[in-house]
C-alpha positions, -999 to 999 in steps of 0.1 A, spaced: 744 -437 -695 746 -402 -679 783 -392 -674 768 -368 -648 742 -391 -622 758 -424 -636 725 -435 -641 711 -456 -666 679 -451 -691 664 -476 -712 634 -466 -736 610 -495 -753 593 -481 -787 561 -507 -790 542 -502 -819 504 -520 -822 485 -521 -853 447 -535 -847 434 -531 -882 412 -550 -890 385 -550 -854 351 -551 -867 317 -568 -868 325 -606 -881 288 -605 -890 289 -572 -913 329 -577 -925 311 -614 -946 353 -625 -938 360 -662 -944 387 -684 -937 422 -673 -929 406 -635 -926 381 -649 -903 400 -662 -877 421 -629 -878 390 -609 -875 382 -630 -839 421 -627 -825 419 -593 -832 383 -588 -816 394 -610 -785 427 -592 -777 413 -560 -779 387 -573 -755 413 -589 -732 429 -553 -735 393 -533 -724 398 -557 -696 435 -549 -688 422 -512 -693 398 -514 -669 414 -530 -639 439 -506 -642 416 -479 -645 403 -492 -609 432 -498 -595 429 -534 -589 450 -556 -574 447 -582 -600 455 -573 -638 452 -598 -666 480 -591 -684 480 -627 -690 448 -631 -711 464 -622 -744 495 -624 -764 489 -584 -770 482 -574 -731 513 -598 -723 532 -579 -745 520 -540 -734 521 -555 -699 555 -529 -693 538 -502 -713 504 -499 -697 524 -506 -654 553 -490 -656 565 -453 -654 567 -441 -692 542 -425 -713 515 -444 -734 498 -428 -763 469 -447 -785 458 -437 -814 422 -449 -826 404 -447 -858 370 -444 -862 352 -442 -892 322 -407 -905 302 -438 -925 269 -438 -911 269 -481 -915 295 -477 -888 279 -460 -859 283 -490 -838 316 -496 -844 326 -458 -841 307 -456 -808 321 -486 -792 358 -477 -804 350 -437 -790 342 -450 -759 372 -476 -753 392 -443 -759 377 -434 -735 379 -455 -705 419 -456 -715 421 -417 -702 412 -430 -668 442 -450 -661 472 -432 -649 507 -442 -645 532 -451 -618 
């Protein structure tokens, strides 16, 4: 609380790790590691979807499509500052993936805060 304005300022730190978003067909990932592998890959997709509605300003945003856009729902509307970090890799066997991950970077540099 500011002695000064008598306002009020709350901060939210959200940190998101997607390791692990690849090709299920190249990763050979079974089991347990498999079904990881998919949530992963589906959240980040629900997210490209989140990304761009917002992008185009659209009335209608599905935060509600994933646990992880549910959660970033306050991050990715409101009024603070967003930052992602992607990591690609310089393996020539991972062109698509470094492609596809370059540009989901960058559709999220179209979509601007309140």
């Amino acid at each position: 609380r500011n002695s000064l304005s008598k306002q009020t300022v709350s901060s939210v730190l959200t940190l998101v790790d997607l390791a692990g978003s690849e090709r299920v067909s190249k990763s050979n990932v079974e089991g347990d590691r498999l079904e990881e592998t998919k949530n992963i890959n589906s959240s980040l997709s629900s997210l490209g979807s989140c990304v761009k509605a917002l992008a185009e300003n659209n009335s209608h945003v599905p935060y509600r499509n994933s646990k992880l856009t549910y959660l970033l729902h306050s991050a990715l509307s409101g009024s603070g500052k967003t930052a992602f970090l992607v990591n690609i890799s310089p393996e020539d066997d991972s062109i698509g993936e470094t492609l596809c991950t370059l540009r989901f970077a960058d559709n999220l540099k179209n979509v601007k805060s309140k």
